[in-house]
N, C-alpha and C positions, 0 to 999 in steps of 0.2 A: 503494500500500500504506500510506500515513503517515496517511494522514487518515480513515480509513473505522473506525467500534467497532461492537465487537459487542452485539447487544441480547438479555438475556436474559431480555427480556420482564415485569422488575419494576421500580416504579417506585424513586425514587430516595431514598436512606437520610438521617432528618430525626430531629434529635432531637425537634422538636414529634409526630410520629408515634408515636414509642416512648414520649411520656412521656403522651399521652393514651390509647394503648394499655393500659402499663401502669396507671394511674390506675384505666382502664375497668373494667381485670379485677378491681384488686383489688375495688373496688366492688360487680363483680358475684362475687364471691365471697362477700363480707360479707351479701348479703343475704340469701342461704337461710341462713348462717350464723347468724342474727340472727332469722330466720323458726322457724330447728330450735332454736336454743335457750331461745324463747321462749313455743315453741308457738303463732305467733298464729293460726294457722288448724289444722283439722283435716287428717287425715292427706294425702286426696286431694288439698286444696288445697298443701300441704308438698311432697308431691310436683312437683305441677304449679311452683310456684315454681323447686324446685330442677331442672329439665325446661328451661325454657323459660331461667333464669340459665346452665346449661350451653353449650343450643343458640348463646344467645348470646355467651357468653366464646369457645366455639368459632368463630364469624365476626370477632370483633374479633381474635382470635389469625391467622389467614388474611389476614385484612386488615393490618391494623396491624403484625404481625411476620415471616410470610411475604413480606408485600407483592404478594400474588397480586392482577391486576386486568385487565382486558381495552384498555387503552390503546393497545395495540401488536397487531401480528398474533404477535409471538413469546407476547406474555400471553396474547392468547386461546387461544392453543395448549395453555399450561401450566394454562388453568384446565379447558382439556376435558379432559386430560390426569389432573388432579385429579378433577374425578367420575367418571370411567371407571374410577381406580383405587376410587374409594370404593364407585361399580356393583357392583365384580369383588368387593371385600371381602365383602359384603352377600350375594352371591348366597351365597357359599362359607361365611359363617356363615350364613346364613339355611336353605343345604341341608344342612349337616353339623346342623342342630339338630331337622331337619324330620328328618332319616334316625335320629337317635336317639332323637327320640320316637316314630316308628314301632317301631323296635326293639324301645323301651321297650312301647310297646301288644303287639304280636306276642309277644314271648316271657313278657306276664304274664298273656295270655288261648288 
């Protein structure tokens, strides 16, 4: 019983992780920031920046602060674990938005 730990399947907590994590984000924050307030492109591309800075702040967050990673069989578990929960999200808004614009069409024709 003395010598066996338990693995909860994340890697191990470093300050050099958290401080290139945070560095990451802020950076990618700053640039749509800096993009919207300067207008340097039109609307589409604004968007597209501020799109793709997201998608990405959102994986270096998973990474870098969760510490989600597949190293281990207990991480792989927790990161199927995480898209099945993100799957279940997706369907449930994706059908409550599909049932109300049905709604929506149905009861204005």
């Amino acid at each position: 019983m003395g010598g066996t730990s338990t693995d909860y399947g994340y890697s191990n907590k470093t300050f050099g992780v958290y401080a290139f994590g945070f560095i990451l984000c802020i950076f990618l924050t700053l640039v749509p920031f800096y993009a919207v307030i300067h207008s340097i492109a039109s609307y589409e591309y604004l968007a597209a920046i501020i799109l793709v800075s997201a998608v990405a702040q959102f994986f270096v967050q998973i990474v870098c602060f969760l510490r989600l990673n597949t190293k281990t069989e207990q991480g792989k578990i927790n990161v199927w674990s995480f898209v099945f929960t993100g799957v279940v999200a997706f369907v449930v808004i994706a059908g409550s938005v599909w049932i109300m614009c049905n709604l929506n069409y149905f009861m204005m024709h």
